[in-house]
Structures are given as structure tokens and as C-alpha cells.
C-alpha positions as CSV (number, residue, x, y, z in Angstrom):
1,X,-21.4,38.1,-53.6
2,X,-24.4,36.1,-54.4
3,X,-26.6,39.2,-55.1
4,X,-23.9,40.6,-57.8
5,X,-23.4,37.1,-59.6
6,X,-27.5,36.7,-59.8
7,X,-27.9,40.5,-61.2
8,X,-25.1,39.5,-64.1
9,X,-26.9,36.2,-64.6
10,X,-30.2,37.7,-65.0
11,X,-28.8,40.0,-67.2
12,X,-27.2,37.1,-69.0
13,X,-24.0,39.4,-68.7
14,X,-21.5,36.3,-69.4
15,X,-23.5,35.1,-72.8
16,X,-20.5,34.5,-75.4
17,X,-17.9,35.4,-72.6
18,X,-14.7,33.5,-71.6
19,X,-15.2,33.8,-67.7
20,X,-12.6,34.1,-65.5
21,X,-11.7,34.3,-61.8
22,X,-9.0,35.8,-60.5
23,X,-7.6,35.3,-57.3
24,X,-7.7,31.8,-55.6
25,X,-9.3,31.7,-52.1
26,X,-12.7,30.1,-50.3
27,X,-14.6,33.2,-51.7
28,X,-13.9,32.3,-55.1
29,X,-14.1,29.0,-54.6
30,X,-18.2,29.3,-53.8
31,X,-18.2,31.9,-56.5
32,X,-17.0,29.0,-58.8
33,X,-19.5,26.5,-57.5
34,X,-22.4,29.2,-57.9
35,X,-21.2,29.6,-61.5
36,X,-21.3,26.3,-62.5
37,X,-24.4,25.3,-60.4
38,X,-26.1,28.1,-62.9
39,X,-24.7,27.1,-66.1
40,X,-21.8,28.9,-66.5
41,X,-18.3,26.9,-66.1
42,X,-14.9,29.5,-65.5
43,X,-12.1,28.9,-68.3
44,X,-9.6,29.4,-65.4
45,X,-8.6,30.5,-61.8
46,X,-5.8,33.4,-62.4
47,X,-3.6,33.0,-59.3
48,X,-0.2,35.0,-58.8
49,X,1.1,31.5,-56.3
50,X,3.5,29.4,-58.1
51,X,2.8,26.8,-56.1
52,X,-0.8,26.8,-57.0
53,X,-0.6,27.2,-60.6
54,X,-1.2,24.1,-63.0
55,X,-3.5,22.6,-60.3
56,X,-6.9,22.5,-60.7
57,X,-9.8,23.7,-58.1
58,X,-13.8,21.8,-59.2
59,X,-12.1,20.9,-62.1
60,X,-10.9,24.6,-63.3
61,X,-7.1,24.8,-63.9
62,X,-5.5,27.4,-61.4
63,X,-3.5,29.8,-63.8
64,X,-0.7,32.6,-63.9
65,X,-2.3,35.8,-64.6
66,X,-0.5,36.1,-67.8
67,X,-2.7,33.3,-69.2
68,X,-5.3,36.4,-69.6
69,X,-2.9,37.4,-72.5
70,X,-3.3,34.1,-74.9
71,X,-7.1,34.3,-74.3
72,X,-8.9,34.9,-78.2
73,X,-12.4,35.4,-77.0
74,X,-13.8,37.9,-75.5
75,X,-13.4,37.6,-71.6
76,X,-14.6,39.2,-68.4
77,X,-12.7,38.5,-65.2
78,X,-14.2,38.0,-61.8
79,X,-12.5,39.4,-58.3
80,X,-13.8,38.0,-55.4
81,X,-10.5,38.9,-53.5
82,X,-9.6,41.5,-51.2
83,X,-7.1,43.3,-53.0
84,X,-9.3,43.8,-56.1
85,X,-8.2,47.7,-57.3
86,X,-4.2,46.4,-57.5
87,X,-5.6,42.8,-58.7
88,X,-7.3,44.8,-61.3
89,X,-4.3,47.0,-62.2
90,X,-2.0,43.8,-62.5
91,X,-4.3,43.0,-64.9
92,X,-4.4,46.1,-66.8
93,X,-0.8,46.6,-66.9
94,X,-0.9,42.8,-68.4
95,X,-2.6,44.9,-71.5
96,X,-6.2,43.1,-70.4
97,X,-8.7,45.3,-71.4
98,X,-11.7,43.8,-70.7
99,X,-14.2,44.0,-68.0
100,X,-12.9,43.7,-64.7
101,X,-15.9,43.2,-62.1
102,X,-15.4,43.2,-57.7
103,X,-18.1,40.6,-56.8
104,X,-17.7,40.5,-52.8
105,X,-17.4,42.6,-50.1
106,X,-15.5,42.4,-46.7
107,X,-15.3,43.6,-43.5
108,X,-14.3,47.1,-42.8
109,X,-11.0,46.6,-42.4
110,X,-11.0,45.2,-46.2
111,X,-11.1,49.0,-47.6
112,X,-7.6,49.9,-49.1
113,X,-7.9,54.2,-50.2
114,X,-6.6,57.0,-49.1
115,X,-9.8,59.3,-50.7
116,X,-10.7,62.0,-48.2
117,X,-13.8,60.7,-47.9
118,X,-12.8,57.3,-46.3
119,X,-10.0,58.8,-44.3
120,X,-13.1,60.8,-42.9
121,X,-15.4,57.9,-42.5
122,X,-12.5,55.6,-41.0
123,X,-11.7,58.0,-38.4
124,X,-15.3,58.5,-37.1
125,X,-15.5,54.3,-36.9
126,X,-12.1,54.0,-35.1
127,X,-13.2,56.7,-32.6
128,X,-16.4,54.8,-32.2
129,X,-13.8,52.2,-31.3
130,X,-11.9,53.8,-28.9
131,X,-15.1,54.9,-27.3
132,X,-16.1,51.2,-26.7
133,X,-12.4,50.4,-25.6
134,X,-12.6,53.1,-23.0
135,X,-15.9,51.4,-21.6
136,X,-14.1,48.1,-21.6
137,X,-11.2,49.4,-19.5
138,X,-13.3,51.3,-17.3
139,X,-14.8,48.3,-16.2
140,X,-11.9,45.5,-16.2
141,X,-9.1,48.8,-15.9
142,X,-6.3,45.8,-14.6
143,X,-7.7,42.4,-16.7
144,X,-5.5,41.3,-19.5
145,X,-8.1,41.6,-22.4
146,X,-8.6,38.5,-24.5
147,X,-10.0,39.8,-27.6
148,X,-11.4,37.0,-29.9
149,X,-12.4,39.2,-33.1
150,X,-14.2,36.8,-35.4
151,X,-17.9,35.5,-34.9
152,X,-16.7,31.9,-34.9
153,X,-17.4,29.3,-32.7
154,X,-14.2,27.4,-33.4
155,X,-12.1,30.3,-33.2
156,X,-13.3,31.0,-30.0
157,X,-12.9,27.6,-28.7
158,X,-9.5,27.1,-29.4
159,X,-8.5,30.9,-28.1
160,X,-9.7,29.5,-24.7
161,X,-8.5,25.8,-25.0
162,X,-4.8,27.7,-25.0
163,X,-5.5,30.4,-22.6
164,X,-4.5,28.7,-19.4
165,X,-1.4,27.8,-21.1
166,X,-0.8,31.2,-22.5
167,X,-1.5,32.7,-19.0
168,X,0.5,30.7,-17.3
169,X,3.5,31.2,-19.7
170,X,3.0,34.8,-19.4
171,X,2.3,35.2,-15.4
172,X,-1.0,36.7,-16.6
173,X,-3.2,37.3,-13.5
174,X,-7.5,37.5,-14.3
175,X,-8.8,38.2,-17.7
176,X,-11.8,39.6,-19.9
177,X,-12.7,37.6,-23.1
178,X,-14.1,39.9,-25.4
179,X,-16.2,38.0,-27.7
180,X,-18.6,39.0,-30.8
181,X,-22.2,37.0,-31.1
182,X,-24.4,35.0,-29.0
183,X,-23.1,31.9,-30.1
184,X,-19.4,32.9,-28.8
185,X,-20.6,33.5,-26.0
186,X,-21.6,30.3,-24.8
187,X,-18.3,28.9,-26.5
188,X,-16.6,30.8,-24.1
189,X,-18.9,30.5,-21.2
190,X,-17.6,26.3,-21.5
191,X,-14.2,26.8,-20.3
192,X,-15.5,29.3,-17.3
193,X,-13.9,32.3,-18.5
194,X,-13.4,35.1,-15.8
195,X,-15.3,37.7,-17.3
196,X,-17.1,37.6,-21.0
197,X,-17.8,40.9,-22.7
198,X,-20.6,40.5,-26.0
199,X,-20.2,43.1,-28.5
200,X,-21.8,42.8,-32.1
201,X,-19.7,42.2,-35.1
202,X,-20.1,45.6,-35.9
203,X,-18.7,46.9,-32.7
204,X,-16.5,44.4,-32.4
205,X,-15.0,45.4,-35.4
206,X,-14.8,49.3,-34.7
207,X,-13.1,47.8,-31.1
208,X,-10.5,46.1,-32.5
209,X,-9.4,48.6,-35.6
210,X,-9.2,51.1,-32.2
211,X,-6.6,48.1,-30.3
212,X,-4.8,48.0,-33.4
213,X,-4.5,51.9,-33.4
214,X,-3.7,52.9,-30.2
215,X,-1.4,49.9,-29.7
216,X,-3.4,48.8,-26.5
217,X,-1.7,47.2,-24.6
218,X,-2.3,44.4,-21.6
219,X,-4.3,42.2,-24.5
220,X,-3.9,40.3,-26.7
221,X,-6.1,39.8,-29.9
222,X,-6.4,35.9,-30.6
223,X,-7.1,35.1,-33.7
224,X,-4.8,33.4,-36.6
225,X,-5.9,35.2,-40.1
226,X,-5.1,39.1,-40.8
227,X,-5.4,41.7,-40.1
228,X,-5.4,40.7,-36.8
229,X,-2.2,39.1,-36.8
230,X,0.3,40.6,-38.8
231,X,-0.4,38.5,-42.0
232,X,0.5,35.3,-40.7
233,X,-1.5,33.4,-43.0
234,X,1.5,34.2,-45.4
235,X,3.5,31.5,-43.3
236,X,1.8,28.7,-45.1
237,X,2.9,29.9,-48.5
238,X,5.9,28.1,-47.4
239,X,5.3,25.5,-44.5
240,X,2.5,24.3,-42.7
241,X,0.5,24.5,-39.5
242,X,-3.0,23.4,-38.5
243,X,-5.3,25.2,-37.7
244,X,-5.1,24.0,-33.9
245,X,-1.2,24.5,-34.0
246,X,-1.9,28.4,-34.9
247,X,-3.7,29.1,-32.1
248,X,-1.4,27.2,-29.8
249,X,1.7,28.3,-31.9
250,X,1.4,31.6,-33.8
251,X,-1.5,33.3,-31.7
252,X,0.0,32.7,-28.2
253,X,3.4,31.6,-28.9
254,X,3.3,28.1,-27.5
255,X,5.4,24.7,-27.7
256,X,4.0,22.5,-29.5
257,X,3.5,19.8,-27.2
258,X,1.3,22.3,-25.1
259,X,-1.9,20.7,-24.2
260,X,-5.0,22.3,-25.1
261,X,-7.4,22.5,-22.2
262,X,-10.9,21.1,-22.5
263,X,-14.0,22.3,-21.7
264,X,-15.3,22.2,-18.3
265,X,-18.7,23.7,-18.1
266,X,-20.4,20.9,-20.8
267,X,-23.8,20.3,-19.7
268,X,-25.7,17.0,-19.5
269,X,-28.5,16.5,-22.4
270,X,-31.8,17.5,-21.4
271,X,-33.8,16.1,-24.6
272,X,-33.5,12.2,-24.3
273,X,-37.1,11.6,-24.8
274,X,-36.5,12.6,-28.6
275,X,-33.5,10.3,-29.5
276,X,-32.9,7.0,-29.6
277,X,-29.5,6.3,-27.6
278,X,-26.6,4.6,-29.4
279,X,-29.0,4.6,-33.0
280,X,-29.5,8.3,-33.5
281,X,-27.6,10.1,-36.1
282,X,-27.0,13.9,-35.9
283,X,-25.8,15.9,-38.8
284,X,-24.7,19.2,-38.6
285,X,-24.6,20.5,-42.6
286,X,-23.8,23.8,-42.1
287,X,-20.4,26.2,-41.7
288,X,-19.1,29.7,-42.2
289,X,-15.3,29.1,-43.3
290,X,-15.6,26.0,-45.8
291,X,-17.2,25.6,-49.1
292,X,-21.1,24.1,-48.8
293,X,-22.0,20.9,-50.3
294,X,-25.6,21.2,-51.9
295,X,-28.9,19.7,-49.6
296,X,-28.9,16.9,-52.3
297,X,-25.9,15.6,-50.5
298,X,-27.2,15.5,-46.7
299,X,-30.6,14.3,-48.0
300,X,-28.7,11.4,-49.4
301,X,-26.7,10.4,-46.6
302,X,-29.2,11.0,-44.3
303,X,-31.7,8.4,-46.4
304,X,-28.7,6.1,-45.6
305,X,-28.4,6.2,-42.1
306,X,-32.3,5.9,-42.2
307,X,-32.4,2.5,-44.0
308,X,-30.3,1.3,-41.4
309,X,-32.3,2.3,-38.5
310,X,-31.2,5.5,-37.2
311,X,-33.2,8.4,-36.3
312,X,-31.5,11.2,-38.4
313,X,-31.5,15.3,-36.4
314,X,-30.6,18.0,-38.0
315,X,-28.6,20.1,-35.8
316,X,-30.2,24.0,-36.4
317,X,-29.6,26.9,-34.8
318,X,-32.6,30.0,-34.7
319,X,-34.4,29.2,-38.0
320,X,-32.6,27.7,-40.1
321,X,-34.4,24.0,-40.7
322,X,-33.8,21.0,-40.8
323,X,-32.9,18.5,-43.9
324,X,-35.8,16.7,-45.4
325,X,-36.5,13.6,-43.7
326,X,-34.6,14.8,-40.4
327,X,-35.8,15.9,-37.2
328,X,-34.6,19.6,-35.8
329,X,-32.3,19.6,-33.2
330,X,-31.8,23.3,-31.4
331,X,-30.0,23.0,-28.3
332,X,-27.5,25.2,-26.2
333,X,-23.9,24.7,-27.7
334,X,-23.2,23.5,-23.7
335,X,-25.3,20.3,-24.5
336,X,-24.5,19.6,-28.1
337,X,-21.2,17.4,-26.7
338,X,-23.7,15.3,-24.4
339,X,-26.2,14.9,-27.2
340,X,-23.6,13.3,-30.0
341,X,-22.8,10.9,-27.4
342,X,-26.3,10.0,-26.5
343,X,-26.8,9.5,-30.0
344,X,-23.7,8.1,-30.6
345,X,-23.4,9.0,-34.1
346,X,-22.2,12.9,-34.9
347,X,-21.6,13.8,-39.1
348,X,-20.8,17.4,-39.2
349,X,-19.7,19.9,-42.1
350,X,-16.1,21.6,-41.0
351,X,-17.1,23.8,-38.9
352,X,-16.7,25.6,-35.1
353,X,-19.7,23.1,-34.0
354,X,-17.0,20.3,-34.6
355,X,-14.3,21.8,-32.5
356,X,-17.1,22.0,-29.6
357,X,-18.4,18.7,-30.1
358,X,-14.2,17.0,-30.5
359,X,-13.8,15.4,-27.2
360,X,-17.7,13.2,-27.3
361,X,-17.0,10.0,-26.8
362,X,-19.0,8.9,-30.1
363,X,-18.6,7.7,-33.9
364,X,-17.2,11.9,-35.4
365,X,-17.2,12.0,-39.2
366,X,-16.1,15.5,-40.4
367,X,-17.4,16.1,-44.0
368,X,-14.5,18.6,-46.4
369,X,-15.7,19.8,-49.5
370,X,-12.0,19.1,-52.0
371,X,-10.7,23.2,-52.4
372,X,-8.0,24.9,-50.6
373,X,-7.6,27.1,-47.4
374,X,-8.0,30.8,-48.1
375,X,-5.2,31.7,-50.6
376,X,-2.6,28.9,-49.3
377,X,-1.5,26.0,-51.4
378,X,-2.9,23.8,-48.6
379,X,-6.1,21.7,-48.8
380,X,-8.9,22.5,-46.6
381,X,-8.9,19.4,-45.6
382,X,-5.4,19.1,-43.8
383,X,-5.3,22.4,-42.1
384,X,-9.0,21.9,-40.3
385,X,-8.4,18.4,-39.7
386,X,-9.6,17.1,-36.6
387,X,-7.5,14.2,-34.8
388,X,-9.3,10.9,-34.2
389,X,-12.3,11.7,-36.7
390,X,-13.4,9.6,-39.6
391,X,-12.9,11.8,-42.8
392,X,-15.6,12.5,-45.7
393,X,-13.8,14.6,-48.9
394,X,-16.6,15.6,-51.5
């Protein structure tokens, strides 16, 4: 998305232009902040949800597509959605004829032709799939496959805080977790999974559009957004769940008093030398699912804690760095719940580092940029929130 908005600002494509944005969810949300970060403020959000028009989102009013109509100047529209070729119909069956642009793309599932050429291509990938599903089966041929699809840590972690429960509910007897990335692996490898199989996302995409083909059976895919689940998101266009309740609800199918299970393979903090116990501060400022606050903001807060005499760690992962004036902080996702409560202080941006980090026994603030959760009427906010954490809205 970034790459397309930076070739039509070099360009200086949006000079004289009514910009607007159609189709309200987190990717146009941080195509909104990009826009304005570089000069250029939206007129509006076009959004077909009654229950989202006449709010605003950074200040731009959320509007029924028909707005487009009234609009005198001369407009482009914006489409970082995944239904862009029937957004972009809607809108030319509004009588909009101006330019209509597709500014992201999404995973392979996110392709909506029937061209022969994609049937072609979608074929070869889902029998790529089935390939890797055969190797899976050949190796567990009787474990109930737990198939976690997305490369996110909290997704992960709340798929296996629910699994005993969902096991038990069903008489399910040993299982494979079937995780994509590194960094799910270890989120797994804390609740001692019976057997964890690593794919890449690439794979693990090809894998699952070959479960959802052939109907596998003994699995179950655990995950809460589409396509995974049969649209289920849609459910909060009318009533709400958390986050943690879709997992323990809608994913398995649990009551809702079920107890999630914690973590039982945490791992005591081997750095100690580096912090200062009970005055350390460790920040974590970055996520894949929420909208990012700019460096300006953690630099800030982190000259804060500072002036009161904490040691401030950034909390990195590979090379990403640290934010000026911190200290880095790499360690193995089985220590990070040990090091918040050695340091006593943990500040993170929403994301799967907080679920793994929820049960330390420490001062938790979770920082929530103000925008809504994917195309629901619901704040960001309230379906991530995390019980028993001090709350920071930008």
C-alpha cells in the first residue's frame, strides 16, 4: 500500500483533487494516517455500514457512498479494501466517473475472478496445498490437526489457551498444531503442544486453501476473521464479542465461562544484569493488526519514564531497533513474561506480545490508537481489550 500511495505522491497525482477513501477498515485507516502525515487530508471515508456513517475516523467524517454524487470538484477515490472490482462498480453505477485506484494487496485468498488464467494459477497453488496436506497426514495420519493460519502471535496464543477446553468438549485424543512463522512457534511451544508443524506463510496459505477444498476433516482451522471461518466477523455488524470471547466462543464453540488455560512452559529471565528490578520500563511499540502511533510518541513517553528513574528497553525482535534513548531488548517470547515482571513496568502497543506477556504479575499499560476494528462499528479498543490493564487511547 505504502509503495502505491508514495508513487501517486511523487507524481503529485492528488494536486487539485477531492480525495476520497472508500471502504472503512484498519487498511484504510493507515492509508488515512499516511495521507495526512504527507499533506494530503481525505474529504471523506465512503462506507456502505449504516451504523458507521456520520461518525468520523482521525477526524474524516465516515460517509454513504452516495456522498460521491454531491461532490463539485474533481475527485479520485481510494480502495484499500478487499472487494475493490464490485466497490468500484458500486461506484460506477453511482454515475462516478472519476478515477478509481486499488492501493493494497492481500493474501491469496483475496483474489475474486473467474479469468482462465487465475482459475489456472489457483489450481496449481491449491494442489501445492494438498501436496503439503498429504505430508502432514502422512506423518500425524490419526492427530486432530490444529491449524492456526495467521502469522500472529496472539492468535496463536489464544487458539491454545482454549484447546484443552475444546479437546476435552470434543473427546479429542492427541493433536498437531500447525503454525506459520518462527515467532508462532514458540507461542505455541508455551502451552506444550503435542506436536508443532512450521510452515511459512506462503505454504501455510496454499495448506489451508487445500483444508478448505477438500473439506478435511479431523481439524479444525482456529482462527476468528474470514476466510477461515465462514465470515464471522459479519457477527459484529450487529452484537459484540471480544476478541478473547471469539476464540473461546465462535472458533471452538465454548461457554462463556470456559477458562482459558495459561501458559505452562514460561521461562525464567536470563538477562538480570541489564535491568534494574522493579524501576525498569519496557515498551513494546510495535504490532501487525492496529494502527501505528508515530516514534515521536514512544520517544516522548519514554523521556517520561526516564525523568523519573526508570531504565527504558525497547522490546525488538531480529533488527528492528530500539527507540531513541532506549535500550534493546531481544529475548525468546518464553522469557518476555519473566522480564516485565523483573522490570515491573510493561507499555506495549496492541499487539500478540500483550496477549503473551497478560498473566505478569507487573504494572500492564496497553496503548490503542482511536479507529475501529476491521470493517465493524466497534472501536479497536473494546474488542482487543485486555482485562486488568491500564488503558492508553491516542
Amino acid at each position: 500500500m505504502t509503495r502505491v500511495l508514495e508513487a501517486r505522491l511523487a507524481a503529485r497525482s492528488f494536486d487539485g483533487l477531492a480525495v476520497f477513501l472508500f471502504g472503512h477498515c484498519n487498511a484504510t485507516e493507515e492509508m488515512a494516517a499516511y495521507l495526512s502525515a504527507h499533506g494530503v487530508d481525505p474529504a471523506a471515508i465512503l462506507d456502505n455500514s449504516t451504523s458507521k456513517q456520520g461518525l468520523f475516523c482521525r477526524g474524516i467524517p465516515i460517509l454513504p457512498p452516495e456522498h460521491i454524487q454531491n461532490c463539485a470538484a474533481e475527485s479520485i477515490v481510494l480502495i484499500a479494501a478487499r472487494f475493490f472490482a464490485e466497490m468500484a462498480a458500486q461506484l460506477r453505477r453511482l454515475g462516478y466517473r472519476g478515477e478509481i485506484v486499488r492501493v493494497a494487496e492481500y493474501d491469496s485468498f483475496a483474489e475474486y475472478s473467474l479469468s482462465a488464467e487465475t482459475l489456472k494459477r489457483k489450481t496449481a497453488r491449491m494442489l501445492r496445498g494438498a501436496k503439503t496436506l498429504a505430508r502432514i497426514r502422512a506423518r500425524h495420519p490419526t492427530r486432530h490437526l490444529v491449524i492456526c493460519p495467521n502469522n500472529a502471535l496472539g492468535d496463536v496464543y489464544w487458539a491454545m489457551a482454549f484447546l484443552p477446553a475444546y479437546r476435552k468438549k470434543n473427546a479429542i485424543g492427541e493433536t498437531a498444531v500447525i503454525v506459520a512463522g518462527d515467532g508462532c512457534r514458540q507461542t505455541a511451544e508455551l502451552f506444550a503442544a503435542d506436536k508443532i508443524v512450521t510452515l511459512t506463510p506462503a505454504e501455510m496459505d496454499e495448506f489451508v486453501q487445500a483444508v478448505v477444498f477438500t473439506r478435511g476433516e479431523n481439524c479444525v482451522v482456529a482462527h476468528h476473521d474470514r476466510p477461515y471461518t465462514d465470515k464471522i466477523i459479519k457477527y459484529l455488524n450487529g452484537r459484540f464479542l471480544s476478541y478473547i470471547d471469539y476464540y473461546r466462543c465462535a472458533v471452538y464453540g465454548l461457554p462463556r465461562e470456559t477458562e482459558p488455560m495459561p501458559p505452562v512452559n514460561f521461562q525464567a529471565f536470563g538477562g538480570t544484569a541489564r535491568l534494574v528490578k522493579g524501576r525498569t520500563v519496557i515498551i513494546a511499540p510495535r504490532a501487525k493488526s492496529v494502527t501505528q502511533p508515530p516514534d515521536s510518541f514512544w520517544q516522548n513517553l519514554a523521556a517520561k519514564w526516564r525523568a523519573g528513574g526508570y531504565l527504558v528497553c525497547t522490546s525488538v525482535n531480529g533488527e528492528e531497533e530500539a527507540i531513541d534513548g532506549t535500550l534493546p531488548l531481544d529475548l525468546p517470547l518464553s522469557q518476555m513474561a519473566a522480564a516485565a515482571e523483573y522490570a515491573g513496568v510493561f507499555i506495549g502497543l496492541r499487539s500478540g506480545l500483550c496477549d503473551i506477556v497478560q498473566t505478569a504479575r507487573c504494572r500492564k499499560t496497553v496503548v490503542f490508537t482511536d479507529c475501529f476494528y476491521s470493517t465493524t462499528p466497534h472501536k479497536t479498543a473494546d474488542f482487543f481489550a485486555l482485562p486488568g490493564w491500564e488503558t492508553m487511547l491516542l
